[in-house]
BALOBA-1460 file (C-alpha; in Angstrom, 3 decimals):
// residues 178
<rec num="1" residu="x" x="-33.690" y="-19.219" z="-44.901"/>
<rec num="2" residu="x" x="-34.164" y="-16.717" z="-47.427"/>
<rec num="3" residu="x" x="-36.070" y="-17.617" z="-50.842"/>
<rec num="4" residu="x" x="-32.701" y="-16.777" z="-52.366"/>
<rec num="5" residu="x" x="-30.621" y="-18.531" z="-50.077"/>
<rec num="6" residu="x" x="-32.696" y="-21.705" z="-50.830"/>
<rec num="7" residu="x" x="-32.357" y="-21.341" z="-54.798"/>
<rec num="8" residu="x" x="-28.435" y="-20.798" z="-54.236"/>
<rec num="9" residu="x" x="-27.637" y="-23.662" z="-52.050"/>
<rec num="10" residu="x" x="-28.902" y="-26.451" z="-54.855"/>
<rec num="11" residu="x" x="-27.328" y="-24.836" z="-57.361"/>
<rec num="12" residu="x" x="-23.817" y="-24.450" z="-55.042"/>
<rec num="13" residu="x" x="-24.180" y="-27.970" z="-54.289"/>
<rec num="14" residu="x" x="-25.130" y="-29.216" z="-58.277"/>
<rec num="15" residu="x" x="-21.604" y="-27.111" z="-59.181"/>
<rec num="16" residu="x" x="-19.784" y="-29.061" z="-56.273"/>
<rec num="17" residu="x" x="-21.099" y="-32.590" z="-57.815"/>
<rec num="18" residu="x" x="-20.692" y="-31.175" z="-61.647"/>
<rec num="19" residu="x" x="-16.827" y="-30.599" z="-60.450"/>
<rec num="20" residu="x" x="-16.378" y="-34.092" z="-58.430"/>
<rec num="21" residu="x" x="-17.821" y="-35.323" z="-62.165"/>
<rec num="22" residu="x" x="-15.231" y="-33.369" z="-65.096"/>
<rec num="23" residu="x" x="-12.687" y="-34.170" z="-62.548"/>
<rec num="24" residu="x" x="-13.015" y="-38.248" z="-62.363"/>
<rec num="25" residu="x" x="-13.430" y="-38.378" z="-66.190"/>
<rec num="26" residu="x" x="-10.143" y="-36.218" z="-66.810"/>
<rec num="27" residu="x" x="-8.657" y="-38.735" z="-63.968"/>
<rec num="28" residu="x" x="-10.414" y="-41.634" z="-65.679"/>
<rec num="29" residu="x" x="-8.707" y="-40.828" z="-68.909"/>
<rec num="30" residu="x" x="-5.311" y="-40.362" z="-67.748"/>
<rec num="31" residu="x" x="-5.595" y="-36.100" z="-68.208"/>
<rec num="32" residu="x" x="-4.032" y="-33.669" z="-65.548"/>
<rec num="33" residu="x" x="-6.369" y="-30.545" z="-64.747"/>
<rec num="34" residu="x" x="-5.839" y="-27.690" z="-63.458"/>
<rec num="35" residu="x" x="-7.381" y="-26.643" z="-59.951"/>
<rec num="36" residu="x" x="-9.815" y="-24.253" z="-60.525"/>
<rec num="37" residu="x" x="-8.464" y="-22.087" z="-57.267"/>
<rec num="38" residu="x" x="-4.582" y="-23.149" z="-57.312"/>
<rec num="39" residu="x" x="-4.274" y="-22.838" z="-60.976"/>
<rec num="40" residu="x" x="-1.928" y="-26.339" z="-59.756"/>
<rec num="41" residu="x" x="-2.216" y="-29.552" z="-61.383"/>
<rec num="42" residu="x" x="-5.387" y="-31.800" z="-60.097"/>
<rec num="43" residu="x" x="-4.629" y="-34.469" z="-59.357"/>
<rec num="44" residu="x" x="-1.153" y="-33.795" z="-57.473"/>
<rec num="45" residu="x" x="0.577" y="-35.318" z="-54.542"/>
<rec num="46" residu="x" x="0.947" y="-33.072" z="-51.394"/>
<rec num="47" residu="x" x="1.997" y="-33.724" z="-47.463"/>
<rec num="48" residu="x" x="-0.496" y="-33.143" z="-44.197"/>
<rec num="49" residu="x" x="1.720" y="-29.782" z="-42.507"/>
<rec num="50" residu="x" x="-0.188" y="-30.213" z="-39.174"/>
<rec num="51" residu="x" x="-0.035" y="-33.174" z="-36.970"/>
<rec num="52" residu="x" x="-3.415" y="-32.814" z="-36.245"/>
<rec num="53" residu="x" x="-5.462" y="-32.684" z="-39.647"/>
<rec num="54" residu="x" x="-9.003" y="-32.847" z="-39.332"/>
<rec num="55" residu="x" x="-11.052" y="-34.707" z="-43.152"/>
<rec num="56" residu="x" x="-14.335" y="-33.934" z="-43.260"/>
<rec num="57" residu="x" x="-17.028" y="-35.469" z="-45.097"/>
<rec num="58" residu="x" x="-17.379" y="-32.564" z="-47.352"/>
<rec num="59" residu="x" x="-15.909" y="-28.872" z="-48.192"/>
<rec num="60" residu="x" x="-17.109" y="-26.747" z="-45.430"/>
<rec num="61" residu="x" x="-16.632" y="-26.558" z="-41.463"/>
<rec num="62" residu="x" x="-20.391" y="-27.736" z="-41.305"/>
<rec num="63" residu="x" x="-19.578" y="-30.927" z="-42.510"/>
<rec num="64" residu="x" x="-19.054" y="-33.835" z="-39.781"/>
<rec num="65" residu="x" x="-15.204" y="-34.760" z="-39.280"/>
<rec num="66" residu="x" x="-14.905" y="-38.398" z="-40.359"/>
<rec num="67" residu="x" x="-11.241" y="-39.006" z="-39.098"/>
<rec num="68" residu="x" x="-8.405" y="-37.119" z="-38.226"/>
<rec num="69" residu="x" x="-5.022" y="-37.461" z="-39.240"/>
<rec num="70" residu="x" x="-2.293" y="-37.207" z="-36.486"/>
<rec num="71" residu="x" x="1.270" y="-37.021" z="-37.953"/>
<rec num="72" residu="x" x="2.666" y="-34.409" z="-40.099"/>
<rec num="73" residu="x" x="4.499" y="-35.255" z="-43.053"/>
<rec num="74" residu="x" x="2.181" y="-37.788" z="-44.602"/>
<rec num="75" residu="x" x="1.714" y="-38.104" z="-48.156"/>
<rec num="76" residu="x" x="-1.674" y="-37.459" z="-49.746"/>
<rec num="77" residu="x" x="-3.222" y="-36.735" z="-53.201"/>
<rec num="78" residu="x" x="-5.650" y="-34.257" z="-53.941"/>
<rec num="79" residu="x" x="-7.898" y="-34.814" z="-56.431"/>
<rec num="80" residu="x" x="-10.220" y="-31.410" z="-56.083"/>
<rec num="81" residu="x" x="-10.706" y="-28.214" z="-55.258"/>
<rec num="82" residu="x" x="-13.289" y="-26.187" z="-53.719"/>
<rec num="83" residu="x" x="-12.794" y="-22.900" z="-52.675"/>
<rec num="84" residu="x" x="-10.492" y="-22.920" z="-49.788"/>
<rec num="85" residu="x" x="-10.735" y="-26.781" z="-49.187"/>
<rec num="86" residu="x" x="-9.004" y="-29.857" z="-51.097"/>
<rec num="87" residu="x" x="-10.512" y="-33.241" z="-51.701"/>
<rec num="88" residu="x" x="-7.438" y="-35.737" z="-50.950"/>
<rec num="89" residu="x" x="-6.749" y="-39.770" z="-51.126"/>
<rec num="90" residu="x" x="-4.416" y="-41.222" z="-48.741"/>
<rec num="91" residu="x" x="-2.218" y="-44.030" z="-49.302"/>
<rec num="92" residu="x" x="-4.649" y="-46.646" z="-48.012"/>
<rec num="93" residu="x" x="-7.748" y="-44.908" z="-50.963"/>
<rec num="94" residu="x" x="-9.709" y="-43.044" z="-47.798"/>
<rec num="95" residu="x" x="-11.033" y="-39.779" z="-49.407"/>
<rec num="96" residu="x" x="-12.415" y="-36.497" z="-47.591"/>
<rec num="97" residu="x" x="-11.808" y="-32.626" z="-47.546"/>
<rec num="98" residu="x" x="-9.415" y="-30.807" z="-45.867"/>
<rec num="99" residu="x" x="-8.213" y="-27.005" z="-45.459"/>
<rec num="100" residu="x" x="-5.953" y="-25.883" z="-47.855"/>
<rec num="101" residu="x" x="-3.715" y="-24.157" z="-45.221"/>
<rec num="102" residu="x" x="-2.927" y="-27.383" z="-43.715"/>
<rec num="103" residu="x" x="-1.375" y="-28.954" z="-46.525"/>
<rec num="104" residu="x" x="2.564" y="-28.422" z="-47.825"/>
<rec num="105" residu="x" x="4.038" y="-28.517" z="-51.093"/>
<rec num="106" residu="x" x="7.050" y="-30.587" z="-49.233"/>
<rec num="107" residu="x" x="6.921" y="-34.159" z="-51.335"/>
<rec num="108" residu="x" x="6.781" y="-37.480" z="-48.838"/>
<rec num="109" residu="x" x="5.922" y="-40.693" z="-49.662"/>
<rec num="110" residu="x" x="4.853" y="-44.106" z="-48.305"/>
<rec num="111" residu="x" x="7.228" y="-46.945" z="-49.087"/>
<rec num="112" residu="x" x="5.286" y="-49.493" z="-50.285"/>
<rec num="113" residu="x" x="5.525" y="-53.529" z="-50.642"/>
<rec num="114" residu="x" x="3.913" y="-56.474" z="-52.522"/>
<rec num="115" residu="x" x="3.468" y="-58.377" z="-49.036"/>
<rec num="116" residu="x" x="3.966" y="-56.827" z="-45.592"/>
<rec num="117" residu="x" x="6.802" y="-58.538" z="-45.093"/>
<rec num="118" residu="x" x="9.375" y="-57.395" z="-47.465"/>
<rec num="119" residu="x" x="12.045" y="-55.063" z="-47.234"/>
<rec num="120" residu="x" x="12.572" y="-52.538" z="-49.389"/>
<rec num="121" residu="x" x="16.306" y="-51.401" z="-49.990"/>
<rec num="122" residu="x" x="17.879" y="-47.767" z="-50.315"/>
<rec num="123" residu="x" x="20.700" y="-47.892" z="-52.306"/>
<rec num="124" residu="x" x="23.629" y="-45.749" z="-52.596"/>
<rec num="125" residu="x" x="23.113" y="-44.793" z="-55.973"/>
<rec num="126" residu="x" x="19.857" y="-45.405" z="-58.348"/>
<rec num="127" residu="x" x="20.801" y="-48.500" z="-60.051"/>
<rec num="128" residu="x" x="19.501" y="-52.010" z="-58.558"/>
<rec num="129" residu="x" x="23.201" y="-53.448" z="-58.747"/>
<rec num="130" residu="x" x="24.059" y="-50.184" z="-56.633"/>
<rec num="131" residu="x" x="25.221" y="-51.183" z="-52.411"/>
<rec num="132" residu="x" x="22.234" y="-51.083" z="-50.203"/>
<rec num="133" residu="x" x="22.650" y="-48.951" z="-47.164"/>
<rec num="134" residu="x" x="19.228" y="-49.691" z="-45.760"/>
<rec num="135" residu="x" x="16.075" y="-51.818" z="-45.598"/>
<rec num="136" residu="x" x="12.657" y="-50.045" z="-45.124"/>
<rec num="137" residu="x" x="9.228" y="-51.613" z="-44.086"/>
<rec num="138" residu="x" x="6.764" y="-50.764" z="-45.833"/>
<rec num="139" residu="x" x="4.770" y="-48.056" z="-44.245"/>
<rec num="140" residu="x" x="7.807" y="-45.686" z="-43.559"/>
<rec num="141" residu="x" x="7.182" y="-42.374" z="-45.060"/>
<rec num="142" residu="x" x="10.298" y="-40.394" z="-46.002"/>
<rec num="143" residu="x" x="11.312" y="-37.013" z="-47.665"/>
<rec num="144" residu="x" x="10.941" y="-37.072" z="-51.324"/>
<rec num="145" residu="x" x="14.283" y="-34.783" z="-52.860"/>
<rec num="146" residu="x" x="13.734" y="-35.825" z="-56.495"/>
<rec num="147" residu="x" x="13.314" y="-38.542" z="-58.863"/>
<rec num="148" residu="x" x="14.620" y="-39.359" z="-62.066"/>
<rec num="149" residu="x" x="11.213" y="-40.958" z="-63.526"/>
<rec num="150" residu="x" x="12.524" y="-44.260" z="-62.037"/>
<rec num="151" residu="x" x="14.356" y="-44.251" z="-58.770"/>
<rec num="152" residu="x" x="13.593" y="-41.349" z="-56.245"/>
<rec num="153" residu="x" x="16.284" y="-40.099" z="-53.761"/>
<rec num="154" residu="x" x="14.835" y="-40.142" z="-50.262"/>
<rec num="155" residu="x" x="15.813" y="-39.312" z="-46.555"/>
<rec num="156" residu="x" x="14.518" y="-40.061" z="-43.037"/>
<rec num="157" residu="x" x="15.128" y="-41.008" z="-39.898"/>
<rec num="158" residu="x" x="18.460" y="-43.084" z="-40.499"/>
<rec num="159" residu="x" x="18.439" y="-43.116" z="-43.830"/>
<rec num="160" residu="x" x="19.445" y="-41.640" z="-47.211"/>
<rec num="161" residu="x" x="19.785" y="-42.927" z="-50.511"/>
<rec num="162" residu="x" x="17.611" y="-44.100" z="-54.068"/>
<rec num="163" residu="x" x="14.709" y="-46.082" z="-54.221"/>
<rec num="164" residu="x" x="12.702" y="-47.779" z="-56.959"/>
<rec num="165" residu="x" x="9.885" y="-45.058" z="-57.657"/>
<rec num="166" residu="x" x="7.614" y="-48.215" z="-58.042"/>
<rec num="167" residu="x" x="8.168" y="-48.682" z="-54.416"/>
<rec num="168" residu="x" x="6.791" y="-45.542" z="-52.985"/>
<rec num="169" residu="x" x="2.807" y="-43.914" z="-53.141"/>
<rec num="170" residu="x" x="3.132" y="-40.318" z="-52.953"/>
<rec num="171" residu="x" x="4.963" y="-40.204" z="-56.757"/>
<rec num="172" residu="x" x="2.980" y="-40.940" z="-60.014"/>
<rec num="173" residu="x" x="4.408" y="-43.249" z="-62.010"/>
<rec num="174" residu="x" x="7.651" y="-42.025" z="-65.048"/>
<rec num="175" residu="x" x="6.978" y="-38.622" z="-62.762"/>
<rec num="176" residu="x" x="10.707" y="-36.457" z="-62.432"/>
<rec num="177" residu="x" x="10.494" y="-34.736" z="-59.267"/>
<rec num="178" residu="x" x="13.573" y="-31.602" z="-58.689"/>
């Protein structure tokens, strides 16, 4: 390793942490940043496009693989950027870095319960007097087509309809989705 080579790496690796820093204050206060590649909001919800996605333990094919994801179409957030790779949460708060190419803009999201047990309806229309035309466990993940800051229309396997945007990880909070 070059003397040069040896100065760069700490500072490479001092920008990396510096970035990981700004990024969980904005987060911290409740600010949406910009990506510093994608010029895209950070943090944002995205899906896996592969359904084989390997997370590694840090922004670079060097880094060990500490899982590996093995469905397309699930829902994560990313919360980073470095370079080609993006730092992402899944729904169960597991964070790691993955390759930008093998993540969609397509919107998913986990439906989501206050015990494991509960159903979760899909109505016909978004209001909660609206007919039901499903039940969902939680854990399903389905197609996110767009939400009105309160109920989100979804589709899957079987099913079509609005559901409570409290409901479902993969949309923020008030967020309107088109």
């Amino acid at each position: 390793m070059t003397a040069a080579t040896q100065t760069i790496r700490p500072i490479a690796i001092a920008a990396i942490f510096m970035s990981f820093a700004v990024s969980s204050q904005a987060q911290a206060a409740g600010e949406a940043g910009t990506g510093s590649v994608s010029g895209l909001p950070v943090p944002r919800y995205v899906s896996l496009k592969s359904d084989r996605v390997n997370v590694r333990s840090g922004p670079t094919k060097d880094h060990d693989v500490a899982w590996v994801f093995t469905r397309s179409g699930l829902p994560v957030e990313i919360t980073a950027e470095f370079e080609n790779w993006r730092r992402i949460r899944d729904s169960e708060g597991s964070e790691g870095w993955v390759y930008h190419s093998l993540l969609s803009g397509r919107r998913t999201a986990v439906v989501t319960a206050r015990d494991k047990d509960q159903l979760i309806a899909v109505s016909d229309s978004p209001r909660a007097d609206s007919e039901v035309t499903a039940k969902l466990q939680p854990g399903v993940v389905a197609q996110v087509k767009r939400c009105d800051g309160k109920w989100c229309k979804v589709t899957g396997r079987n099913f079509e309809g609005w559901v409570p945007q409290e409901r479902l990880w993969g949309v923020y909070p008030n967020e309107k989705v088109d």
